[in-house]
PASEBA-1860 file (N, C-alpha, C; in nm, 3 decimals):
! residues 108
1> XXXXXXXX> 0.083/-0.119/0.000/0.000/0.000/0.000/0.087/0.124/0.000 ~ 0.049/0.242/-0.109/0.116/0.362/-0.058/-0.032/0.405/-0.047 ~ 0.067/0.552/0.036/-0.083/0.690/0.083/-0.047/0.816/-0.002 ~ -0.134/0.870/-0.032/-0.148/0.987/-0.121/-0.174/1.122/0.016 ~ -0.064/1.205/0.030/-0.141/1.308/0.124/-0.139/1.447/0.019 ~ -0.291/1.478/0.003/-0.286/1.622/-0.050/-0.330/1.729/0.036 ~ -0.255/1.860/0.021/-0.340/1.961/0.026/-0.344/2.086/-0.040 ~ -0.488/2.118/-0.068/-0.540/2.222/-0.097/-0.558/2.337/-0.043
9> XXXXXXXX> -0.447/2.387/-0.106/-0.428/2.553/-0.041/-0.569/2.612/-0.094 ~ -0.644/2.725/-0.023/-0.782/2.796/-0.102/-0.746/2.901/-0.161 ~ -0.786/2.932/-0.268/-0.812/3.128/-0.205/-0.850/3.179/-0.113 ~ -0.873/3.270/-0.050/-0.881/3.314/0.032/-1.049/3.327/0.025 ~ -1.123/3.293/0.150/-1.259/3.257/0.153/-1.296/3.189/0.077 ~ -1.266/3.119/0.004/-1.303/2.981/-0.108/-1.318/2.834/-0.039 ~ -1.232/2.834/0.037/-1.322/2.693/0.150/-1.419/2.623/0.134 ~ -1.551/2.687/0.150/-1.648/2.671/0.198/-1.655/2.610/0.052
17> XXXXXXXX> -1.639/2.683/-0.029/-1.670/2.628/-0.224/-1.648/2.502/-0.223 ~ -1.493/2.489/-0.157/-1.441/2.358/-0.190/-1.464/2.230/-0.122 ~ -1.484/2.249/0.001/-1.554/2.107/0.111/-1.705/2.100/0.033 ~ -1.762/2.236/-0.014/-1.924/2.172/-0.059/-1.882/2.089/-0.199 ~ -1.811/2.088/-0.280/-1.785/2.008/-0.428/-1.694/1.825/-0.317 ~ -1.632/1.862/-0.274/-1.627/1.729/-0.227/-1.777/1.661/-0.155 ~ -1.823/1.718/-0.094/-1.928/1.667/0.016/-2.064/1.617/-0.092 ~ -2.076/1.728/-0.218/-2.185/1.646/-0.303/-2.130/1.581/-0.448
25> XXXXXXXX> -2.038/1.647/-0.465/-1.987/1.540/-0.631/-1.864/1.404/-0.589 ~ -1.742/1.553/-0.589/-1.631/1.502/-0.563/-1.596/1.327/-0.465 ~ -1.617/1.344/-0.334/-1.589/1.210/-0.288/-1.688/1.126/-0.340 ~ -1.808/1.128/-0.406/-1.908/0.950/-0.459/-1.842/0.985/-0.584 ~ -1.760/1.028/-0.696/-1.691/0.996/-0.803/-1.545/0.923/-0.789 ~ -1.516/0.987/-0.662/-1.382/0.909/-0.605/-1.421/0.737/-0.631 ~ -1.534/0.716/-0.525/-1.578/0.610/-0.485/-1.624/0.543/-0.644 ~ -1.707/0.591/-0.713/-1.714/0.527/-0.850/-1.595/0.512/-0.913
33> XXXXXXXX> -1.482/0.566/-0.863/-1.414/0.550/-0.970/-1.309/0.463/-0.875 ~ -1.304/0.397/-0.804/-1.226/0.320/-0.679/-1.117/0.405/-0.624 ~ -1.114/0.508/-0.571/-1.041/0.558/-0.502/-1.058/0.515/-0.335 ~ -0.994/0.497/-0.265/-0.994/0.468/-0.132/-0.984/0.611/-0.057 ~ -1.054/0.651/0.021/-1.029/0.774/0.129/-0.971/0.682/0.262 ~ -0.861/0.778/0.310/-0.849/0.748/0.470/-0.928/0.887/0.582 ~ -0.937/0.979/0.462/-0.974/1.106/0.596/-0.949/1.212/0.480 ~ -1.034/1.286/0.567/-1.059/1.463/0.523/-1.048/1.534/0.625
41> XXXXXXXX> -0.953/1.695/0.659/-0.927/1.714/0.763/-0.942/1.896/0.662 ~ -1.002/1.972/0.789/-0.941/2.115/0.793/-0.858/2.145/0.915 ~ -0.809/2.282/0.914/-0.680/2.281/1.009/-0.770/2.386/1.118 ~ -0.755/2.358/1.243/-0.845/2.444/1.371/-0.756/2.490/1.369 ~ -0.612/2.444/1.379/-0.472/2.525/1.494/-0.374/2.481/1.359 ~ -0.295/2.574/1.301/-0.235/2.542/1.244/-0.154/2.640/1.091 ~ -0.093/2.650/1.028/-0.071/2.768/0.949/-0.206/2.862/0.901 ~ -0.259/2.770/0.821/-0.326/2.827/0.752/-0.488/2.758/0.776
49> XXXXXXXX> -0.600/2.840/0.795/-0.739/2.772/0.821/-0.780/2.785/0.704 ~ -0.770/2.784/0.559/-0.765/2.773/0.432/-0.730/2.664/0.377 ~ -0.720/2.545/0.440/-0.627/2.448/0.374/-0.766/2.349/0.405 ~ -0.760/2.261/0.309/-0.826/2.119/0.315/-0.697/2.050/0.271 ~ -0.680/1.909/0.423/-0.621/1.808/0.402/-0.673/1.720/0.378 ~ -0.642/1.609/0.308/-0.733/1.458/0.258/-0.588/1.358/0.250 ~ -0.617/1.196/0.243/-0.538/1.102/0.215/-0.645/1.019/0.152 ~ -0.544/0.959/0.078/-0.590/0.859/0.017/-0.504/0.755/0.001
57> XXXXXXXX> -0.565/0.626/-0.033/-0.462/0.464/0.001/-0.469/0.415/-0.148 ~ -0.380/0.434/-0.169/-0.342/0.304/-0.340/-0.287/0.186/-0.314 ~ -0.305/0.056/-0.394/-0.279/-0.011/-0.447/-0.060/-0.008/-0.472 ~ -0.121/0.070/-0.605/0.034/0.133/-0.621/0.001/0.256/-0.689 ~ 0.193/0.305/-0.737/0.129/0.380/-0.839/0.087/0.351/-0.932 ~ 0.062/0.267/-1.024/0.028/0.271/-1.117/-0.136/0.206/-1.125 ~ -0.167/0.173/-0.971/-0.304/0.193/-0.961/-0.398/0.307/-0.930 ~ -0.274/0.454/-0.868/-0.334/0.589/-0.846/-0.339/0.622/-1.040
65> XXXXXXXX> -0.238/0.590/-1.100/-0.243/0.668/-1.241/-0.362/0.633/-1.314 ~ -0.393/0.504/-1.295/-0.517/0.436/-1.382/-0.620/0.524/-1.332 ~ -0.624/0.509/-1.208/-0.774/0.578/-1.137/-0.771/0.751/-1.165 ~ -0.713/0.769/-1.120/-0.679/0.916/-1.125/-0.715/0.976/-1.341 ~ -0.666/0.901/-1.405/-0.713/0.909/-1.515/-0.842/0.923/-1.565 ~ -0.911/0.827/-1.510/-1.026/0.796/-1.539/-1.101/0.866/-1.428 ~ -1.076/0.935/-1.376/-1.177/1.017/-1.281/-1.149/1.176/-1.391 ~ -1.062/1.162/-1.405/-1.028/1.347/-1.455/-1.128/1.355/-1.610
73> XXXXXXXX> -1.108/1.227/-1.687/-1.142/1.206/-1.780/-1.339/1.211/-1.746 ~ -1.346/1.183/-1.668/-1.511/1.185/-1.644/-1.576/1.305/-1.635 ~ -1.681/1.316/-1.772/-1.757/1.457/-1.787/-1.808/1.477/-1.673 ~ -1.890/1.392/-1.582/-1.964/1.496/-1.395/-1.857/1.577/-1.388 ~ -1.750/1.504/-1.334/-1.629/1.582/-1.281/-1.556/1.655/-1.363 ~ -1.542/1.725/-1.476/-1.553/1.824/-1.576/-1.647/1.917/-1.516 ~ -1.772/1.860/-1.551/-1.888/1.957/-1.520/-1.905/2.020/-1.390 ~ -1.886/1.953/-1.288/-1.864/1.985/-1.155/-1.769/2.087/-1.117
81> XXXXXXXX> -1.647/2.062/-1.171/-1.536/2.125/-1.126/-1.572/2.301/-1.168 ~ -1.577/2.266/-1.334/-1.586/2.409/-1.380/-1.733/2.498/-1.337 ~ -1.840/2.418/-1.269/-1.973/2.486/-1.249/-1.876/2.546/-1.051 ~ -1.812/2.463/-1.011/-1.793/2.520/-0.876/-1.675/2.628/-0.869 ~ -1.645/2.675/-0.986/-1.532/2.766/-0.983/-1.589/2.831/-1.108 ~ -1.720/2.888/-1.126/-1.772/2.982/-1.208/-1.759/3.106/-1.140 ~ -1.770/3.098/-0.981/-1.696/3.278/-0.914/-1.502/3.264/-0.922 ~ -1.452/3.206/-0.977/-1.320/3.240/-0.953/-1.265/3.100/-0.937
89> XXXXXXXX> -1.144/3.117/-0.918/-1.076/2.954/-0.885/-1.102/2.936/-0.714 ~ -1.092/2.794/-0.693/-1.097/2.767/-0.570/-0.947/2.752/-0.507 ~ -0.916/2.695/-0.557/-0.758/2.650/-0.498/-0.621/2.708/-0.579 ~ -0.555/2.787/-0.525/-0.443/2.865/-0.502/-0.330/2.764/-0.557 ~ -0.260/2.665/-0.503/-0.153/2.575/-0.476/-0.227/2.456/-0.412 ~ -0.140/2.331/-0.500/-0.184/2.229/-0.404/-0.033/2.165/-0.401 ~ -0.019/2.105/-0.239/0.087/2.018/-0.198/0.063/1.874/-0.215 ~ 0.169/1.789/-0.267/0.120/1.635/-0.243/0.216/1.583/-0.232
97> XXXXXXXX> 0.207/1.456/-0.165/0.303/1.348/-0.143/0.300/1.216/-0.144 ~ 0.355/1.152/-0.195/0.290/1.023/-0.185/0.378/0.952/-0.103 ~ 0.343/0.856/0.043/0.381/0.837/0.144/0.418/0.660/0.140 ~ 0.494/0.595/0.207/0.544/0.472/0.218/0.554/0.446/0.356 ~ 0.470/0.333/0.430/0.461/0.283/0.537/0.589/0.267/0.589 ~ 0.589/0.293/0.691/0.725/0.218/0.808/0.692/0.072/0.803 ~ 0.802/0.007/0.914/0.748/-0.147/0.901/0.633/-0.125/1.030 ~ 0.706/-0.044/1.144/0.632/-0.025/1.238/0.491/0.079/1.269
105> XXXX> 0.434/0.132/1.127/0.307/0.207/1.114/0.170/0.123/1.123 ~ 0.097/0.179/1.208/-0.029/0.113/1.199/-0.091/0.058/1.076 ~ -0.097/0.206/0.944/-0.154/0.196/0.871/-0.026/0.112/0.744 ~ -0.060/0.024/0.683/0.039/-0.029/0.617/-0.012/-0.086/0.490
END
């Protein structure tokens, strides 16, 4: 297993844009399209209260590339994306990493 950690820097007051496109499109296209979630996080204490964190669990890579393809490639999520960023863009910068278990990590 690897983990995918992203985050989504906002614009500034764009947040709210962006947890509502995950909460009604975004995560059940994940899920149609087999993506695994471990968690969705905003930050209470922390640099920036603008940020949505998320992980996600692959296979490998070349089971994030397949999926990840075929989600981008999907007209909802076309349609979705560009109808939720008709006031402006939502996201500024995004950070990612893709993560490799210890031997001694829970999650593995």
């Amino acid at each position: 297993m690897i983990y995918e950690l992203r985050i989504y820097h906002c614009v500034a007051g764009r947040l709210p844009a962006i947890l509502k496109r995950f909460d009604t499109v975004t995560c059940r296209l994940f899920e149609k399209h087999g993506f695994r979630q471990v968690g969705f996080w905003t930050v209470a204490i922390g640099e920036s209260n603008s940020d949505l964190v998320y992980m996600l669990q692959w296979e490998s890579l070349a089971d994030r590339e397949k999926k990840f393809a075929t989600f981008a490639a999907d007209p909802e999520w076309i349609e979705a994306r560009n109808k939720s960023e008709a006031d402006g863009p939502i996201i500024a910068s995004v950070t990612n990493s893709i993560l490799m278990p210890t031997s001694f990590s829970a999650l593995k």
